[in-house]
C-alpha positions as CSV (number, residue, x, y, z in Angstrom):
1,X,-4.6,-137.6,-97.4
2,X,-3.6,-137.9,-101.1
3,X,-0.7,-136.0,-101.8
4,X,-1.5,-134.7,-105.4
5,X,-2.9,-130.8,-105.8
6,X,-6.2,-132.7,-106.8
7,X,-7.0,-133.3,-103.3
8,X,-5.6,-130.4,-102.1
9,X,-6.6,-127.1,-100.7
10,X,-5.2,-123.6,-101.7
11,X,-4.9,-120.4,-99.6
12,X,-6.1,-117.2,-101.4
13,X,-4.9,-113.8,-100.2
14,X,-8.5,-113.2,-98.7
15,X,-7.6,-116.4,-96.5
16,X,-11.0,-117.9,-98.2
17,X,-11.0,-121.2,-98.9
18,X,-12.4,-122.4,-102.0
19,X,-12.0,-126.1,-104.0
20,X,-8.9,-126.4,-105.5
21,X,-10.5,-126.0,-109.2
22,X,-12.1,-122.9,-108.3
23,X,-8.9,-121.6,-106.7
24,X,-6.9,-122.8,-110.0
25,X,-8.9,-120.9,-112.3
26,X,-9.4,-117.6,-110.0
27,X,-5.5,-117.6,-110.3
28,X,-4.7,-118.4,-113.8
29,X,-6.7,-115.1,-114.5
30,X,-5.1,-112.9,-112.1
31,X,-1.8,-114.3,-113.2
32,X,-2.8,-113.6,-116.7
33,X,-4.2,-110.0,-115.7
34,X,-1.0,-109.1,-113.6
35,X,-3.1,-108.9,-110.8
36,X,-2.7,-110.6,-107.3
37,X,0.1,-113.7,-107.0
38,X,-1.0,-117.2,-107.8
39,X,-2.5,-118.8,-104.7
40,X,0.1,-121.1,-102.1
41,X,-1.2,-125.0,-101.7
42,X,0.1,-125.8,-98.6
43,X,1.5,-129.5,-98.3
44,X,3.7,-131.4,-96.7
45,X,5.1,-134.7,-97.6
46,X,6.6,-137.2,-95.2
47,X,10.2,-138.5,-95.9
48,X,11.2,-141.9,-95.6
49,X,13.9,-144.4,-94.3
50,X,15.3,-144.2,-97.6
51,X,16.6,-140.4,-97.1
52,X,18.6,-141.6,-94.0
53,X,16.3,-140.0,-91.6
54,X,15.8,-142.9,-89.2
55,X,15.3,-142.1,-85.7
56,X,13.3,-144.4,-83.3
57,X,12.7,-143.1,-79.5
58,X,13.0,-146.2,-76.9
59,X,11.5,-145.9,-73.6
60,X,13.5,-148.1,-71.2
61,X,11.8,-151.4,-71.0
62,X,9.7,-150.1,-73.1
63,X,6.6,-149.3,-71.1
64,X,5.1,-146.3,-70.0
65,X,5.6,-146.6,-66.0
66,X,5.9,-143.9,-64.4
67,X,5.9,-139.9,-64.8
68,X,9.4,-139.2,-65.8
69,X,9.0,-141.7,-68.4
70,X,5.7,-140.2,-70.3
71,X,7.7,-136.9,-70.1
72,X,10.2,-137.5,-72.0
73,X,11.5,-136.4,-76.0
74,X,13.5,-133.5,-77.0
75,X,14.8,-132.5,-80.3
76,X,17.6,-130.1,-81.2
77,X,18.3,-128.3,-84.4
78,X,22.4,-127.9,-84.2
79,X,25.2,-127.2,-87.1
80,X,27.3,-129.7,-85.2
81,X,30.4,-130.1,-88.4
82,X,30.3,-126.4,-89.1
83,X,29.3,-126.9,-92.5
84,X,26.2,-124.6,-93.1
85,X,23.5,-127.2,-92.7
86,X,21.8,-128.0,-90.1
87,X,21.9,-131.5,-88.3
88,X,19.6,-133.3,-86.0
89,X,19.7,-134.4,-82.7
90,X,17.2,-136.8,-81.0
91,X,17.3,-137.6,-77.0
92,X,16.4,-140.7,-76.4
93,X,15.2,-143.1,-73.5
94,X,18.5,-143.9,-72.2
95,X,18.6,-145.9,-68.4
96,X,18.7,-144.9,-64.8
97,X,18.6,-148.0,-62.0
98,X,15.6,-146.2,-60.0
99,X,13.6,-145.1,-62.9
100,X,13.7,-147.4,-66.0
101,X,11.5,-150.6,-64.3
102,X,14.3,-153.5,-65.4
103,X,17.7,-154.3,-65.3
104,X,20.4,-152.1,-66.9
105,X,20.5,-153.3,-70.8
106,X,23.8,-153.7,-72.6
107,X,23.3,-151.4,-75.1
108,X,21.0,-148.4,-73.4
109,X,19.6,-146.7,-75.8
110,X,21.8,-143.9,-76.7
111,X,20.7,-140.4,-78.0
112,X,21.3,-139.7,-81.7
113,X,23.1,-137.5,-84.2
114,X,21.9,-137.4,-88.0
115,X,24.3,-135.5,-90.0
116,X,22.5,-133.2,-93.2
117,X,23.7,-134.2,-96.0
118,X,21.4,-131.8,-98.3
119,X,19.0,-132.6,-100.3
120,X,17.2,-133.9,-97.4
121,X,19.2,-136.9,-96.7
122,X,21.0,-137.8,-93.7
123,X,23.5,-139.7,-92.0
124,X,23.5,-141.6,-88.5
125,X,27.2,-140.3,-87.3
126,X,26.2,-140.5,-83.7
127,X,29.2,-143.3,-83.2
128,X,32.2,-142.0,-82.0
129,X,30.6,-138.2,-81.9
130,X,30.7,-138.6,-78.0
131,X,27.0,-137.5,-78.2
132,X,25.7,-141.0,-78.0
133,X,24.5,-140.0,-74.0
134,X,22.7,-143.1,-72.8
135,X,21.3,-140.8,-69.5
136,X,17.5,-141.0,-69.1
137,X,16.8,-138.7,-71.4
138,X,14.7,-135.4,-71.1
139,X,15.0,-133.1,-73.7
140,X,18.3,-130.3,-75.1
141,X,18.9,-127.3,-75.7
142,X,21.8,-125.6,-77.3
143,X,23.9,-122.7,-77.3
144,X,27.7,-121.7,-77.8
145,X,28.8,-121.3,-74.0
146,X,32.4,-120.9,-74.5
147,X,32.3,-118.6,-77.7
148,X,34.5,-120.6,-79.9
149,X,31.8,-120.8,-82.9
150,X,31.3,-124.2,-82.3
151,X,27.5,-125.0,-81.0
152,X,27.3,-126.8,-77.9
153,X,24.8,-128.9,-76.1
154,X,23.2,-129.2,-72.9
155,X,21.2,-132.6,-72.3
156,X,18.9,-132.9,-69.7
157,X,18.7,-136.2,-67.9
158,X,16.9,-137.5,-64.6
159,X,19.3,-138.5,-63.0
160,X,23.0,-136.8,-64.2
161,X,22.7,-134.7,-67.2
162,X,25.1,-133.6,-70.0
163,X,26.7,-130.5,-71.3
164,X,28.7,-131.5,-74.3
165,X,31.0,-129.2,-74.9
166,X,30.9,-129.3,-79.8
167,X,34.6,-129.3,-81.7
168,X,32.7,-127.9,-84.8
169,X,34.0,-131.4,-86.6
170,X,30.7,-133.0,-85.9
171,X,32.5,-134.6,-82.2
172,X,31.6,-133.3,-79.0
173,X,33.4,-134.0,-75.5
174,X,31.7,-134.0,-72.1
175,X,32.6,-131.3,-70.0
176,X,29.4,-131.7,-67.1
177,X,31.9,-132.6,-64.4
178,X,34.5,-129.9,-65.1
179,X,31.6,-127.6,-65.8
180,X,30.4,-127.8,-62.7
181,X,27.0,-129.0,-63.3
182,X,25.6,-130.9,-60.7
183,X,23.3,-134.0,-61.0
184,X,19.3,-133.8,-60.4
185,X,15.7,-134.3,-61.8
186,X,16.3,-132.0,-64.8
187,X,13.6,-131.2,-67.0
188,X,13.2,-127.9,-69.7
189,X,16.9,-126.0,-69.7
190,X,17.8,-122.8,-71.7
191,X,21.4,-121.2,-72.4
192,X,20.6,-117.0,-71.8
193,X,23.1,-114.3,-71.2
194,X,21.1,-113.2,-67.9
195,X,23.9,-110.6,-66.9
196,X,24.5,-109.2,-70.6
197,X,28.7,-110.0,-70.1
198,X,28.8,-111.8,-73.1
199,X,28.6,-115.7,-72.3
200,X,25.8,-117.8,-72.1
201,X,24.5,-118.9,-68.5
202,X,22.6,-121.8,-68.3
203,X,19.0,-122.2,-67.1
204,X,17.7,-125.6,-65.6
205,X,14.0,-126.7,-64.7
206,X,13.8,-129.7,-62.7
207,X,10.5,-131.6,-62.5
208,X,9.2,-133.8,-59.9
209,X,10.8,-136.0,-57.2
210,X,10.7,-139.6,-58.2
211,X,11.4,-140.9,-54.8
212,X,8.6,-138.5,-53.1
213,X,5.3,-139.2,-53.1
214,X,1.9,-139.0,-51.7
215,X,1.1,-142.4,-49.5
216,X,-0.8,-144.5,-51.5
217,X,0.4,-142.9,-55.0
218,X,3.4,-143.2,-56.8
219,X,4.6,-146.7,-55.7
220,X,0.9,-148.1,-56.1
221,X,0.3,-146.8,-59.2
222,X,3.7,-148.6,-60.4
223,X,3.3,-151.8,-58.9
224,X,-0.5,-151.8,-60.4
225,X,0.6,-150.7,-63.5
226,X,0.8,-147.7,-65.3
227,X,1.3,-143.7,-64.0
228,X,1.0,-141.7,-61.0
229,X,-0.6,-138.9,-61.8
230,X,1.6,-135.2,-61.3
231,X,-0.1,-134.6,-58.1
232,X,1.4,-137.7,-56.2
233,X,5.2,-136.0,-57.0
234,X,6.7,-133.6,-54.9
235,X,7.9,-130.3,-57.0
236,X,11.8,-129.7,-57.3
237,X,13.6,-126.2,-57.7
238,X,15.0,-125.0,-60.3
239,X,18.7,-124.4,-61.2
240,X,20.8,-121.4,-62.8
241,X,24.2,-121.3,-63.7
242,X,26.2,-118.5,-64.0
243,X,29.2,-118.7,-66.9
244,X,32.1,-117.9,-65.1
245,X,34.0,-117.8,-68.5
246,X,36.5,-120.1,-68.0
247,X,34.6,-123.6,-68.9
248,X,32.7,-123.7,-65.4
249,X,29.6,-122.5,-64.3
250,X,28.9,-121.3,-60.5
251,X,25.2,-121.9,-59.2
252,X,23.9,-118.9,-58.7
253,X,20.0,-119.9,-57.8
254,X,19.9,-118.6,-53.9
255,X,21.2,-115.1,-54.8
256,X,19.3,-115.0,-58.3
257,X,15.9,-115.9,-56.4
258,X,14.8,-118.5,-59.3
259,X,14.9,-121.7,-56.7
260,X,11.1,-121.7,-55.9
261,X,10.1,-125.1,-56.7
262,X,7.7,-126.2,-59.5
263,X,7.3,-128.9,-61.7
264,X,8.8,-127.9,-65.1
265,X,8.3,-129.2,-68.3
266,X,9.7,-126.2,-70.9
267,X,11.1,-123.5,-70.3
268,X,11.8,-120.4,-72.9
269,X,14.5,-117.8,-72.3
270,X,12.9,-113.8,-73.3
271,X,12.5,-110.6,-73.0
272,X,9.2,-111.0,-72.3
273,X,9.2,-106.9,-71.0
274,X,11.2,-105.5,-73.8
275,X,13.5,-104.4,-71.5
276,X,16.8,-105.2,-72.7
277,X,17.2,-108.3,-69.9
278,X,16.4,-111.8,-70.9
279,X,13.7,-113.0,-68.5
280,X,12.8,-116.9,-67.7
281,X,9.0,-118.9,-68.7
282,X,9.2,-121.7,-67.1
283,X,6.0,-124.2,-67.9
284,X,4.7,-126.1,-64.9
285,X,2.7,-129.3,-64.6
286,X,-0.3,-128.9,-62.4
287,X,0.9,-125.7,-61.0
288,X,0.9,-121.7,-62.2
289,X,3.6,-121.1,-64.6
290,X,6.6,-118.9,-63.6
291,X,7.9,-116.0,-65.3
292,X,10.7,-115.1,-64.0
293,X,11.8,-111.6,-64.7
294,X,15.1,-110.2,-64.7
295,X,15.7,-106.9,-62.6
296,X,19.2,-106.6,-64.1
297,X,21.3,-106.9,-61.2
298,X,21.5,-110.7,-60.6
299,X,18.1,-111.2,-59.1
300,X,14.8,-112.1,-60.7
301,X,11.0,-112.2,-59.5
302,X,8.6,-113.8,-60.3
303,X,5.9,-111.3,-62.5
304,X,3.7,-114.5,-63.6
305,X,0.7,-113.4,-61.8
306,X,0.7,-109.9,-63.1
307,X,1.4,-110.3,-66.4
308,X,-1.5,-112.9,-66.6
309,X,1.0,-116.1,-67.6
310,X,0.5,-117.8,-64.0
311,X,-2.9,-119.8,-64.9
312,X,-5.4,-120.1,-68.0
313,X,-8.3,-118.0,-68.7
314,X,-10.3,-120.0,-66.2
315,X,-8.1,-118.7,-63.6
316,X,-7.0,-122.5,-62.8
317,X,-3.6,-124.2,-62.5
318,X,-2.8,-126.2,-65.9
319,X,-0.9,-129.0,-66.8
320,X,1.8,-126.9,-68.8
321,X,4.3,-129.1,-71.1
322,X,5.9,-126.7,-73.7
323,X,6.3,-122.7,-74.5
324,X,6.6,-121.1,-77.7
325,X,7.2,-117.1,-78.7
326,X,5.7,-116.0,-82.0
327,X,3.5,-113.2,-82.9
328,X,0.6,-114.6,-83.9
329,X,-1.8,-112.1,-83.9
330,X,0.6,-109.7,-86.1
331,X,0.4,-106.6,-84.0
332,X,4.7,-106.5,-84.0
333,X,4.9,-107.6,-80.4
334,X,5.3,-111.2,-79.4
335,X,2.8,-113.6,-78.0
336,X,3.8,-117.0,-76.0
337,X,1.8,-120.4,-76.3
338,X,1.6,-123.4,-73.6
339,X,0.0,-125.9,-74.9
340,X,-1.7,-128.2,-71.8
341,X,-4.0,-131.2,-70.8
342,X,-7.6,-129.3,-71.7
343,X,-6.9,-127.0,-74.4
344,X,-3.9,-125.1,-73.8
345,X,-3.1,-121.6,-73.7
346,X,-2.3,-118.3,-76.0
347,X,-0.9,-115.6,-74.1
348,X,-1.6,-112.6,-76.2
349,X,0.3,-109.1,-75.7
350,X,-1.6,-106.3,-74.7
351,X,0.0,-102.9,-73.4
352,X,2.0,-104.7,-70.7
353,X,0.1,-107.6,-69.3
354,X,-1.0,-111.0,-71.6
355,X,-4.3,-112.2,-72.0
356,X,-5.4,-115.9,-72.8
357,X,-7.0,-116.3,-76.7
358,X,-7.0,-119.8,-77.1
359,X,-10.8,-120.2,-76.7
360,X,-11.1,-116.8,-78.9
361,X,-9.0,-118.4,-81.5
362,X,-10.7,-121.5,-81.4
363,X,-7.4,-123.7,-80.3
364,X,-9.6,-125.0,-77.2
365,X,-12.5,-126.6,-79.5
366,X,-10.1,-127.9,-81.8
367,X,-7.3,-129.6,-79.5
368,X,-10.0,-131.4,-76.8
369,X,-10.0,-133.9,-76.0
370,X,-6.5,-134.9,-76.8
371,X,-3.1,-133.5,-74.8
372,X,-1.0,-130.6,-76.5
373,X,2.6,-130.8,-75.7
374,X,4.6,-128.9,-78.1
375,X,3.3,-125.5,-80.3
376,X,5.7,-125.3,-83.1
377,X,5.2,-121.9,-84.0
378,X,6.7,-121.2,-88.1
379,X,5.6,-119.5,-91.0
380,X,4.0,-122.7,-93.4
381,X,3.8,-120.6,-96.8
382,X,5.6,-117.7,-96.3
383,X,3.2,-115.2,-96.4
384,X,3.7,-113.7,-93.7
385,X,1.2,-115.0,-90.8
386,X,2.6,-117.3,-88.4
387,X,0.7,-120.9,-88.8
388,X,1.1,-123.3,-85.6
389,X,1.5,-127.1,-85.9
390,X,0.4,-128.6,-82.7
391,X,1.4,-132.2,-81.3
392,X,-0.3,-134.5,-79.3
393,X,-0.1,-138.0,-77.1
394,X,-1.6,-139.6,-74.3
395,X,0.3,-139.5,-71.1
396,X,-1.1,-142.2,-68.7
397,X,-1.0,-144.7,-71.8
398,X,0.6,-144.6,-75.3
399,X,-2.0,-143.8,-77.1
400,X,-1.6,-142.2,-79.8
401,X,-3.1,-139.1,-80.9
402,X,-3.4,-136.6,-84.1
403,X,-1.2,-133.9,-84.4
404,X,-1.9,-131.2,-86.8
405,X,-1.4,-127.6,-88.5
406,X,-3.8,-124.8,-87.8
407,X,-3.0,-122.1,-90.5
408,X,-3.5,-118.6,-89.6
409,X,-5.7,-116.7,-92.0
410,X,-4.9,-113.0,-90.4
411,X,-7.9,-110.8,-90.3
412,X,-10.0,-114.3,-90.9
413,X,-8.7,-115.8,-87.8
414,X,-7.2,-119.5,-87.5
415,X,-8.6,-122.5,-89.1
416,X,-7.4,-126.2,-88.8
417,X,-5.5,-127.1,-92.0
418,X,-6.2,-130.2,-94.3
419,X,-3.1,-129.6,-96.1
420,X,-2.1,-133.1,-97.8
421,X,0.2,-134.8,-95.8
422,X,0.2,-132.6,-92.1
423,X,-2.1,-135.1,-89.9
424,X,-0.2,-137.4,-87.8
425,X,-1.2,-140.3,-85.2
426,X,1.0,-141.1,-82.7
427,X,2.0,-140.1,-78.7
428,X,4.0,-137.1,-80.1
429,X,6.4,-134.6,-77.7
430,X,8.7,-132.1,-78.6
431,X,9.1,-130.8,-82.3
432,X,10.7,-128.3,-84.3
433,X,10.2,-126.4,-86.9
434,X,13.6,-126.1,-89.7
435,X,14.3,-125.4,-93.3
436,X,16.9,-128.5,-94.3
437,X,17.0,-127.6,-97.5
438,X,18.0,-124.2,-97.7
439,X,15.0,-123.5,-100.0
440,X,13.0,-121.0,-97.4
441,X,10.2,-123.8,-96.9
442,X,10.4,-124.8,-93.2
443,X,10.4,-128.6,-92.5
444,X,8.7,-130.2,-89.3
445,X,10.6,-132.3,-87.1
446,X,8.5,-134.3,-84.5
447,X,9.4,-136.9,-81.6
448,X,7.3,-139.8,-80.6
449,X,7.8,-141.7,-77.5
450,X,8.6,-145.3,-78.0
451,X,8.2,-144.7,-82.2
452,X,9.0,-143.3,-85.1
453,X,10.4,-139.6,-85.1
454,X,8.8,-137.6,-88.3
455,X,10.2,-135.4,-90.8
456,X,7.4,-133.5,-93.0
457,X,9.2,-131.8,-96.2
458,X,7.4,-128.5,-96.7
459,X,6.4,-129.0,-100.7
460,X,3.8,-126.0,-100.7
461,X,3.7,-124.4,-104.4
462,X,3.3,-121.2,-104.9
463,X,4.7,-119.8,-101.6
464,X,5.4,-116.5,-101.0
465,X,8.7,-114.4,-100.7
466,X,11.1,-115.0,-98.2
467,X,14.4,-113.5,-95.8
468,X,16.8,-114.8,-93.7
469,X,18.9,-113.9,-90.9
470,X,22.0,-115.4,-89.3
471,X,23.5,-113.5,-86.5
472,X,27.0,-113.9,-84.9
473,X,27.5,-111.5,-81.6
474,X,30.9,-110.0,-81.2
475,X,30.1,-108.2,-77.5
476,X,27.4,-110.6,-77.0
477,X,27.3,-114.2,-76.4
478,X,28.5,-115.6,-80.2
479,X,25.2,-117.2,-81.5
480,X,23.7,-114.3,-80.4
481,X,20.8,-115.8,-78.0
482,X,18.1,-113.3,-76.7
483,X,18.8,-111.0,-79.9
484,X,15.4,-109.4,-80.8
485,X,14.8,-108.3,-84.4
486,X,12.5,-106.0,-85.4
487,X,11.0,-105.2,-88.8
488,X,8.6,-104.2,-91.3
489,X,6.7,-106.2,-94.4
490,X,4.1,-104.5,-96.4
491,X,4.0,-101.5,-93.9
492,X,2.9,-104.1,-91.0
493,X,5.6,-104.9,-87.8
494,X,7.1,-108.3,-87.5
495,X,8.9,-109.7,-84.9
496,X,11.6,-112.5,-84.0
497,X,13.6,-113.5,-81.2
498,X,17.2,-115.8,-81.4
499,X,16.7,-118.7,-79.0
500,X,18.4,-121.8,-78.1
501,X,15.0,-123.9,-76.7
502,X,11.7,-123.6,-77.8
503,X,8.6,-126.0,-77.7
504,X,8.7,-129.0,-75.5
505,X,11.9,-129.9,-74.1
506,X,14.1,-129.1,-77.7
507,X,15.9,-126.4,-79.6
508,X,14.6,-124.8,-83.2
509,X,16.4,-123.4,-85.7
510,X,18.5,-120.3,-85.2
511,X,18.0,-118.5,-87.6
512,X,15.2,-115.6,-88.3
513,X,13.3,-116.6,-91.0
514,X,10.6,-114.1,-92.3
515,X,7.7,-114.8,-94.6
516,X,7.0,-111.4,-96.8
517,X,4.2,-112.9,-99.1
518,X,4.2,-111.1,-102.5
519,X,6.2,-108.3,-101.4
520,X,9.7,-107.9,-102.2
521,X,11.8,-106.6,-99.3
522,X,11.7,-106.4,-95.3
523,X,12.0,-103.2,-94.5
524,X,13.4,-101.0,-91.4
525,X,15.2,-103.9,-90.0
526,X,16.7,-103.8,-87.0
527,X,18.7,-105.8,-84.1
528,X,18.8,-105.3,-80.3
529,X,21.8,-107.4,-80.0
530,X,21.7,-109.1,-76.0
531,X,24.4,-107.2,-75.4
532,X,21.7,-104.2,-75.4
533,X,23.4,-102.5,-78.6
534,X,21.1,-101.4,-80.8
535,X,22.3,-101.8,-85.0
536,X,20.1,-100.5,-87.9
537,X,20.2,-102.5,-90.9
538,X,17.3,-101.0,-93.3
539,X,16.1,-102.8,-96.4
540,X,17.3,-106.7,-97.4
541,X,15.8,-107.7,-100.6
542,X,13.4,-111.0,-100.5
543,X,15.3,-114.4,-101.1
544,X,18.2,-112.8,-99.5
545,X,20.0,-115.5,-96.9
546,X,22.6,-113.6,-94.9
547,X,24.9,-113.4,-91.6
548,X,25.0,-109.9,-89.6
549,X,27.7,-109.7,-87.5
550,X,27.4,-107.4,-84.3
551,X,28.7,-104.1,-84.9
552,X,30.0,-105.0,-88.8
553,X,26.6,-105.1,-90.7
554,X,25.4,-107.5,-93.3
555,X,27.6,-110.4,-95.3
């Protein structure tokens, strides 16, 4: 699409849609009259090599052979130098003997750091970081384990993963064998404070069992060519870790009850009960989801099937790839997405159980017949709604296929976006949302298996106001994962949740960002720090960008 505002579309406060001249002249007069704000024109604009932001994934040998391999591609948001900005880090295809289909390489492709330099440029300093991993890589997700201030990561790998353990200079050092984290078909993995003592636990899904399949299946399907579909793979259980504070972890999954196996794919740590207690999502392939709810003494259960997050409206077991919290509906309480093979899903909150929207909100018609994998869930022109941009790809092939943004027009309901510059072809994965350039607009980072990851600069003019929170725990776990703020804009609740994964197999931004339209403050703010506290901040004036420290207040 042309990128120029003659081709494009505004957004009116009605959520209309009208021609762009139209639009123009409706809002020169109400601009004139003092009446409602000028209209946003939501764009986006891609950036180029030229900005430093060059990441290509590599799948080893570079076909698409087997399950493991079409599930692949993670993306973390992480301030890895400790300078303010936030960098970007990119797993990649890596090597393992039994999985890859040829002969170790000399060089495996290694995962990849790009430093933010501002101004939306970057720099590859992924050599000597000690975050070049070459592991067959999953996806990441990242959280400060040891409280220092310094973000860490955990890579998940099939085959040996990594926790790399960040200096805050930008270097990391690998710490998985001292951590205590023990090899296996990793998947989806979330850091959570699951016993509220202040330091992050880690969470691990593993998928499917490469050397276990259905006679006839897995090794046919290989030596004909191409991949075994999920069904010829026998599940694997998952993993938690308990944070035994002194730079190891103790596996806690036969006492915590989370072992069941599955087939994960993402997995979101929240307080999906409001409870206080972090609980688990955990996204299956070709099975029902898991929701894994935390009773608060150690132990969880699994409360899938009655909170109506086990299968899809149709009652039938979906091929689940990512999970996503947002309130999209704007009632103040959040919603989750699941984005699958035929549609995906949209768990919507109700009094204490979910219900499935996506046909209501018309993602079904507009997603088939292509594959959803990650629902990156942001606020596109700050006004206050929560807009969705959805990725796609081709699983058995790469193929690729168009990813999009579906805006959310509140009372008027969600309508696919032909915003200049959003549309993207390729066999997309995991994807973020994350403003790089400190101006409030939110950026879109997406992954492509074997191609070229995209960054979409978020240029829409005339957006609306804007607020931003960063917190730092003091009693809780330092980057303050599982904190749940609470607010007001305009008289209407909003909601956000702190969370080191998100989407399809990577890790968003940390900070709360919240959209306030033409008003001028977010009001009755308030934080239910993960250590339970509860701190009352009031009133922060739009375009404000500020730290609240647990217990201190706002800097």
């Amino acid at each position: 699409m042309q990128g120029d505002d003659s081709e494009g579309v505004v957004r009116e406060t009605s959520g209309a849609t009208r021609p762009l001249g139209v639009c123009l002249a409706v809002a020169c007069a109400l601009t004139a009259c003092g009446g409602d704000p000028t209209p946003s024109i939501v764009r986006f604009e891609p950036v180029d090599d030229a900005s430093g932001f060059r990441f290509r994934h590599e799948l080893p040998g570079g076909r698409l052979d087997n399950l493991p391999k079409a599930a692949m591609g993670g993306v973390a948001v992480i301030d890895a130098d400790g300078d303010g900005r936030f960098d970007l880090y990119f797993v990649n295809g890596g090597w393992h003997p039994s999985l890859a289909g040829v002969p170790r390489p000399a060089h495996p492709a290694p995962n990849r750091l790009l430093r933010n330099l501002g101004g939306l440029r970057f720099a590859d300093v992924t050599e000597g970081s000690g975050a070049d991993d070459t592991g067959f890589g999953m996806g990441v997700c990242v959280g400060d384990f040891d409280n220092d201030g310094a973000a860490d990561l955990f890579v998940s790998n099939y085959g040996g993963s990594a926790l790399l353990r960040g200096r805050g200079d930008g270097t990391f050092e690998d710490v998985t064998e001292h951590a205590g984290i023990a090899p296996g078909s990793h998947s989806g993995a979330a850091f959570l404070d699951f016993d509220r003592d202040g330091l992050l636990d880690l969470f691990v899904g593993q998928y499917v069992d490469i050397d276990v399949a259905a006679e006839g299946g897995l090794r046919h399907r290989m030596a004909m060519g191409g991949v075994a579909p999920p069904a010829a793979y026998a599940p694997r259980p998952a993993l938690l870790y308990r944070n035994q504070g002194d730079g190891t972890f103790a596996d806690v999954t036969a006492a915590s009850g989370v072992g069941r196996p599955g087939k994960a794919m993402g997995v979101l740590a929240t307080d999906i009960d409001v409870d206080g207690w972090i609980d688990i999502v955990v996204a299956n392939d070709t099975a029902a989801n898991y929701v894994w709810r935390n009773r608060g003494d150690g132990t969880f259960e699994d409360a899938a099937p009655s909170l109506g997050l086990a299968f899809g409206l149709d009652a039938g077991e979906r091929g689940s790839m990512g999970v996503s919290a947002g309130d999209v509906d704007g009632d103040g309480r959040l919603d989750y997405l699941v984005p699958d093979t035929v549609g995906g899903c949209a768990y919507v909150a109700r009094k204490s159980w979910f219900t499935d929207r996506a046909r209501d909100f018309g993602f079904t018609a507009l997603v088939r017949p292509s594959i959803g994998w990650t629902d990156i869930v942001f606020d596109a022109d700050l006004d206050g709604d929560l807009d969705i941009y959805k990725t796609h790809g081709d699983f058995l092939e790469l193929a690729p296929q168009e990813s999009f943004l579906v805006l959310n027009e509140g009372e008027a309901g969600f309508e696919r976006s032909i915003a200049a510059g959003a549309d993207w072809m390729a066999c997309a994965r995991g994807g973020v949302a994350v403003d790089l350039d400190d101006d409030g607009l939110e950026e879109l980072v997406v992954v492509a298996l074997e191609g070229t990851a995209l960054l979409l600069e978020n240029t829409t003019r005339h957006p609306g106001n804007w607020v931003r929170l960063r917190l730092e725990g003091t009693k809780s776990n330092r980057m303050a994962l599982g904190a749940r703020i609470t607010a007001r804009v305009a008289g209407r609740p909003v909601v956000r949740e702190i969370s080191g994964s998100t989407g399809y197999l990577s890790a968003g931004d940390p900070r709360a960002l919240f959209g306030l339209g033409a008003t001028d403050a977010l009001t009755d703010v308030s934080i239910r720090w993960p250590s339970g506290s509860v701190q009352e901040i009031g009133t922060i004036a739009a375009g404000a960008d500020v730290v609240v420290v647990e217990g201190t207040g706002v800097r």
